[in-house]
N, CA and C atoms as an extended XYZ file, in Angstrom:
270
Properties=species:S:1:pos:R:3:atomname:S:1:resname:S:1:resid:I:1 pbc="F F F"
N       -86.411       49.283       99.480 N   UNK     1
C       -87.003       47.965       99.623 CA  UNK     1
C       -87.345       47.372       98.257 C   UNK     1
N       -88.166       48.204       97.521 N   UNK     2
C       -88.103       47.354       96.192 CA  UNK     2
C       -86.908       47.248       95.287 C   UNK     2
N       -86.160       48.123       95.739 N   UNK     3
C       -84.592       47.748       94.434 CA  UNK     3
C       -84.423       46.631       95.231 C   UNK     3
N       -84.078       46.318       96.346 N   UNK     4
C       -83.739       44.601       96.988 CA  UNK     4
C       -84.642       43.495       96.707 C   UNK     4
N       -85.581       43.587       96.956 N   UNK     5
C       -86.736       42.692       96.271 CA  UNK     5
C       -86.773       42.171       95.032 C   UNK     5
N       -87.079       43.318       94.003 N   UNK     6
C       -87.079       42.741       92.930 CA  UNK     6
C       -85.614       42.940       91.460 C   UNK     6
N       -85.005       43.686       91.913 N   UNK     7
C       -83.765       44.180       91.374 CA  UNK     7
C       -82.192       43.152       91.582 C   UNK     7
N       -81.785       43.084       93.087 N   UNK     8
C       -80.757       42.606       93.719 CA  UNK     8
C       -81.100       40.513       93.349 C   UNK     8
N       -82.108       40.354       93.011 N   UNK     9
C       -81.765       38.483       92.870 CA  UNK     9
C       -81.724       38.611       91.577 C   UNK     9
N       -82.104       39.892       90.480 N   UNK    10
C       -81.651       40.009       88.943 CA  UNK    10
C       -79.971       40.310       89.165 C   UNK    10
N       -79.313       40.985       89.877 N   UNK    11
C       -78.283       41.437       89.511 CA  UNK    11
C       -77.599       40.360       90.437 C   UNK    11
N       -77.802       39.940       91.402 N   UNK    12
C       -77.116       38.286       91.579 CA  UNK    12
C       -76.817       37.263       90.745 C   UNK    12
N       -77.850       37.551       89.827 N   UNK    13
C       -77.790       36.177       88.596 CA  UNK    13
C       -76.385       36.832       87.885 C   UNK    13
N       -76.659       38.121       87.315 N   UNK    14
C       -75.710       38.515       86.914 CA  UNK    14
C       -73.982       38.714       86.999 C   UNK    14
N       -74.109       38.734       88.497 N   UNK    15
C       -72.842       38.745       88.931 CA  UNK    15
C       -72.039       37.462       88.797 C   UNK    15
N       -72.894       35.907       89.109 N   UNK    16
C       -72.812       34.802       88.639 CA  UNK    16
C       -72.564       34.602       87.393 C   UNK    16
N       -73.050       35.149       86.264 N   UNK    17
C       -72.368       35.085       85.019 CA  UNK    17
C       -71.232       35.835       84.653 C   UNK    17
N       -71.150       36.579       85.478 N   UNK    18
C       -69.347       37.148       85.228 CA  UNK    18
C       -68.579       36.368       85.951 C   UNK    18
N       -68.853       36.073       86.818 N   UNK    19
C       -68.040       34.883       87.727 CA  UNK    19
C       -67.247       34.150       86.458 C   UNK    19
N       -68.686       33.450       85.816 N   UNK    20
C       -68.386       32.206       84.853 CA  UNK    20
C       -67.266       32.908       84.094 C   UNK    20
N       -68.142       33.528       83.275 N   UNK    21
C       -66.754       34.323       82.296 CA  UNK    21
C       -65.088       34.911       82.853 C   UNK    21
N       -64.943       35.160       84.089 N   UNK    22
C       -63.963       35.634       84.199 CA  UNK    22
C       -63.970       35.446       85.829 C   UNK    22
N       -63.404       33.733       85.500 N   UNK    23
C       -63.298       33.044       87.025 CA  UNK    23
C       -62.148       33.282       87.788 C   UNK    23
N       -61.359       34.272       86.792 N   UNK    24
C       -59.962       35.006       88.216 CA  UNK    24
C       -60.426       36.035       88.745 C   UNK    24
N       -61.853       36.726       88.501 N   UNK    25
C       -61.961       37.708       89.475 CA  UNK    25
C       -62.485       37.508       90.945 C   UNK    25
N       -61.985       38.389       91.668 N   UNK    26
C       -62.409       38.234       93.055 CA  UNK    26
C       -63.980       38.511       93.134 C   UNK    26
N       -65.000       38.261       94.127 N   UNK    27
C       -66.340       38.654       93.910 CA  UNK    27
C       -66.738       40.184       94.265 C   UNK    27
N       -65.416       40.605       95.233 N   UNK    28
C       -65.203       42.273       95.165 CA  UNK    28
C       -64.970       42.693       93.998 C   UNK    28
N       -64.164       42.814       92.973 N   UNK    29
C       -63.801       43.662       91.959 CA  UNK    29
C       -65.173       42.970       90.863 C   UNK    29
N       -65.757       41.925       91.115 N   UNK    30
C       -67.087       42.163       90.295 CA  UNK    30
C       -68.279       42.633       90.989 C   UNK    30
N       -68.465       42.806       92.104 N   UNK    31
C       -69.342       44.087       92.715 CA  UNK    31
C       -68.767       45.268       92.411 C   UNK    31
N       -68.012       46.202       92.759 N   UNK    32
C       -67.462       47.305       92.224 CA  UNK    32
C       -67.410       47.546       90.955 C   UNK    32
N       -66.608       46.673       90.203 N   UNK    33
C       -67.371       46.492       88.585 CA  UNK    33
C       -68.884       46.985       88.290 C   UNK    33
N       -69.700       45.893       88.886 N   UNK    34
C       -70.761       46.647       88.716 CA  UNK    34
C       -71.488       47.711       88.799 C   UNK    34
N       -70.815       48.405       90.375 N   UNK    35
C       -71.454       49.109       91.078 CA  UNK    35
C       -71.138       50.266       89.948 C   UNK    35
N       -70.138       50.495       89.307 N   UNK    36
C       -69.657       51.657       88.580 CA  UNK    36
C       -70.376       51.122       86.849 C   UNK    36
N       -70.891       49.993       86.299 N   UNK    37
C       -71.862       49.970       85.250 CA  UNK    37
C       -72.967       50.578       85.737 C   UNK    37
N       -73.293       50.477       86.893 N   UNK    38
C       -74.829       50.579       87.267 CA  UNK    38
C       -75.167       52.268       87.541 C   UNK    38
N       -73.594       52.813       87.863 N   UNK    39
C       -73.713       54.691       88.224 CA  UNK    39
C       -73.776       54.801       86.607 C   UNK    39
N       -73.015       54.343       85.343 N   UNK    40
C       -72.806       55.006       84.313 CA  UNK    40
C       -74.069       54.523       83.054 C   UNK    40
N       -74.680       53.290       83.676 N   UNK    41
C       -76.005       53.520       82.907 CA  UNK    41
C       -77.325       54.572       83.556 C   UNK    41
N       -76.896       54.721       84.606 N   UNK    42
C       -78.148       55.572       85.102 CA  UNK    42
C       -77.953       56.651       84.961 C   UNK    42
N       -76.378       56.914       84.229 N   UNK    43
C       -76.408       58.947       84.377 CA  UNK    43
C       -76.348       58.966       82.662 C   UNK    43
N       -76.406       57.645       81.885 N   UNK    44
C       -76.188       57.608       80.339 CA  UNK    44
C       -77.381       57.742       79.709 C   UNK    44
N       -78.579       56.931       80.478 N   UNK    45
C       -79.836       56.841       80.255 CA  UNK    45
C       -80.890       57.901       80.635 C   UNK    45
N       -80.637       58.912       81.402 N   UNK    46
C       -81.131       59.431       82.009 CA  UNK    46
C       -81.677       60.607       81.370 C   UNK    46
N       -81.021       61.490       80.403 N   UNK    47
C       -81.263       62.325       79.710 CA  UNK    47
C       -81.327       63.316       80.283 C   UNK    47
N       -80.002       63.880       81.179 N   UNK    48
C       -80.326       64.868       81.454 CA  UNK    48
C       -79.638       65.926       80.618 C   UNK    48
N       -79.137       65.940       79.656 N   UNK    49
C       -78.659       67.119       78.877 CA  UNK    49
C       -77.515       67.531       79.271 C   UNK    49
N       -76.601       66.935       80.346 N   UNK    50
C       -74.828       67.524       80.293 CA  UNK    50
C       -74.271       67.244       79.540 C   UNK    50
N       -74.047       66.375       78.767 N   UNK    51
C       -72.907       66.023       77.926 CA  UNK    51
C       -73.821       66.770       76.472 C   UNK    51
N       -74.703       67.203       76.578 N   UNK    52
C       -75.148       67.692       74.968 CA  UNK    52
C       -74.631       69.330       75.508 C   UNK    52
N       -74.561       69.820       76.952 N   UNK    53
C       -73.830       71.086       76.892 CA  UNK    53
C       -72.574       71.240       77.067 C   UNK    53
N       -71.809       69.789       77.712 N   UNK    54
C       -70.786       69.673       78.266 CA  UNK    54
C       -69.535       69.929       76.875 C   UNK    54
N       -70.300       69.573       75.696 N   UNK    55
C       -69.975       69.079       74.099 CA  UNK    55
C       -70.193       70.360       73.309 C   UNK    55
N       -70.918       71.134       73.628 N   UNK    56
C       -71.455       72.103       72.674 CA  UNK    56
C       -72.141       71.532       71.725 C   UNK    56
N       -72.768       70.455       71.683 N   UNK    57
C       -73.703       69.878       71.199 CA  UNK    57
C       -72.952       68.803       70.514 C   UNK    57
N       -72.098       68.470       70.375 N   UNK    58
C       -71.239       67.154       69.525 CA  UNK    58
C       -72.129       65.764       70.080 C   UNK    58
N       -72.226       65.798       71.284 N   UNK    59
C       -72.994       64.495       71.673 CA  UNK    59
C       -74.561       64.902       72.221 C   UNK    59
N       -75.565       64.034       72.009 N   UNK    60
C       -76.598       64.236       72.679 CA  UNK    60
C       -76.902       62.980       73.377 C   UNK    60
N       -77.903       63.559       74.805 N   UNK    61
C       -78.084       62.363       75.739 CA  UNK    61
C       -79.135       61.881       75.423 C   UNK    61
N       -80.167       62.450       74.338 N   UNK    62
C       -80.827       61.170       73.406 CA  UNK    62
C       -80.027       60.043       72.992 C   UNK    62
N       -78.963       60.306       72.340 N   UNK    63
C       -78.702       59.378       71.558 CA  UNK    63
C       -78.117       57.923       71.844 C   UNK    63
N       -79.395       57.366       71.823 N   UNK    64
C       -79.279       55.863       72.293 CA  UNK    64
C       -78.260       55.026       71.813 C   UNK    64
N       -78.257       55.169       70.359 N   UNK    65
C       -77.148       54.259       69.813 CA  UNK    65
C       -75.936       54.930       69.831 C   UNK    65
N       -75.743       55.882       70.091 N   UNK    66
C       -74.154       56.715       70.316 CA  UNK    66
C       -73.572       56.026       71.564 C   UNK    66
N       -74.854       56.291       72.730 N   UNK    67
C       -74.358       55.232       73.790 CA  UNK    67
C       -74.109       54.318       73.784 C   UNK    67
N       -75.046       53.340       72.744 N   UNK    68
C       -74.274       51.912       73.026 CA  UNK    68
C       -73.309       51.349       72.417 C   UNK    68
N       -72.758       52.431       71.169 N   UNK    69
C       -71.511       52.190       70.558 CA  UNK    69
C       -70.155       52.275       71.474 C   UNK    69
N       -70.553       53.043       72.425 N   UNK    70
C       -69.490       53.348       73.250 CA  UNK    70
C       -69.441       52.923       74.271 C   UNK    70
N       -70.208       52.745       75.057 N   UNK    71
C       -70.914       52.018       76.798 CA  UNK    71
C       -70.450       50.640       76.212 C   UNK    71
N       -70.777       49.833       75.844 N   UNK    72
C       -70.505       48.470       76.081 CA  UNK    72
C       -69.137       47.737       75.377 C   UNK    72
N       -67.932       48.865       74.634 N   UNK    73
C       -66.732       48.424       74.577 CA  UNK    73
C       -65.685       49.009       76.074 C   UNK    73
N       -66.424       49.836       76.398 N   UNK    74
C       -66.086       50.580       77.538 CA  UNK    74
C       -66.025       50.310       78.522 C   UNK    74
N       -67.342       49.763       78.729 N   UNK    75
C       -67.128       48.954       80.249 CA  UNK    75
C       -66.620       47.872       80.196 C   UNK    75
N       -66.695       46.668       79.170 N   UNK    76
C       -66.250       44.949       79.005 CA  UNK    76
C       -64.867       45.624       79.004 C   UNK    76
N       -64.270       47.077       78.514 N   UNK    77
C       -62.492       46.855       78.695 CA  UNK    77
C       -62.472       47.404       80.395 C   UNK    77
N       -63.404       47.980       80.595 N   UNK    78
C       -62.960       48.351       82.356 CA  UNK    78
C       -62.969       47.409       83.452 C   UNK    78
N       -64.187       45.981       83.131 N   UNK    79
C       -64.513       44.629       83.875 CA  UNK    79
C       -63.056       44.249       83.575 C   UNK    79
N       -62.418       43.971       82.029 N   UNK    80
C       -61.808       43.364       81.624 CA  UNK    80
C       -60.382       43.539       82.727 C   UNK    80
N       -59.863       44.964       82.861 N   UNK    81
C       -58.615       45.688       83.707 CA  UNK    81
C       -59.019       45.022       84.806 C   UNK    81
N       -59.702       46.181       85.493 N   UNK    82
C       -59.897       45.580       87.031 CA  UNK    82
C       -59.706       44.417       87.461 C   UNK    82
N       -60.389       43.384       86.976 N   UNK    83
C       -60.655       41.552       87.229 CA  UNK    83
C       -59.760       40.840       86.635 C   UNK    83
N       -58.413       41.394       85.992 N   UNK    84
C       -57.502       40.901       85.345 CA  UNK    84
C       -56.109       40.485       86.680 C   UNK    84
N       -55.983       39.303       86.310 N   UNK    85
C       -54.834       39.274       87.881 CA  UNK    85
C       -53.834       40.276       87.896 C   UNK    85
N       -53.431       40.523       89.189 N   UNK    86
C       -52.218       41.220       89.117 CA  UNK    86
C       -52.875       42.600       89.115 C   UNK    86
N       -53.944       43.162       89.508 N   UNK    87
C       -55.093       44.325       88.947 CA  UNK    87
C       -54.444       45.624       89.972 C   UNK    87
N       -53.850       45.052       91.152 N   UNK    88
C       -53.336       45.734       91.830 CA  UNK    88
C       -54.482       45.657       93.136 C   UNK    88
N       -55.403       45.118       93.323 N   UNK    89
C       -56.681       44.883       94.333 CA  UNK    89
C       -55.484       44.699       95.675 C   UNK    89
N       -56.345       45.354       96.342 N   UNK    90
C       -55.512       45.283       98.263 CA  UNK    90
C       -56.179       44.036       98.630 C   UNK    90
């Protein structure tokens, strides 16, 4: 109840601004879009220590700015595929 309340009319706005930006996508492949930003910031942010064992320590799930060097060319090229015509969407 409270992720709908106060969460879902933030991420409405949001979905509306991808609209704008990338008005050939369907409003499915920018829900799904999201739905898969929203699994990979919550398991990026989270700190639970797999990828610092998964790595043998090369990466740590402290590291905030490691994530965002990588998270946000990552996902704008995965929005970018998916929502691109021709994406292959049924």
């Amino acid at each position: 109840e409270t992720m709908g309340r106060y969460f879902d009319p933030v991420i409405r706005v949001l979905i509306d601004l991808l609209r704008q930006c990338m008005p050939q996508a369907s409003d499915e492949n920018l829900f799904w879009c999201y739905h898969f930003l929203s699994g990979a910031l919550t398991l990026s942010f989270s700190e639970t220590g797999r990828i610092d064992r998964l790595s043998g320590g090369l990466c740590a799930s402290t590291d905030h700015e490691a994530i965002y060097r990588r998270m946000v060319p990552f996902i704008a090229a995965g929005f970018r595929r998916v929502c691109e015509p021709g994406s292959g969407e049924e």
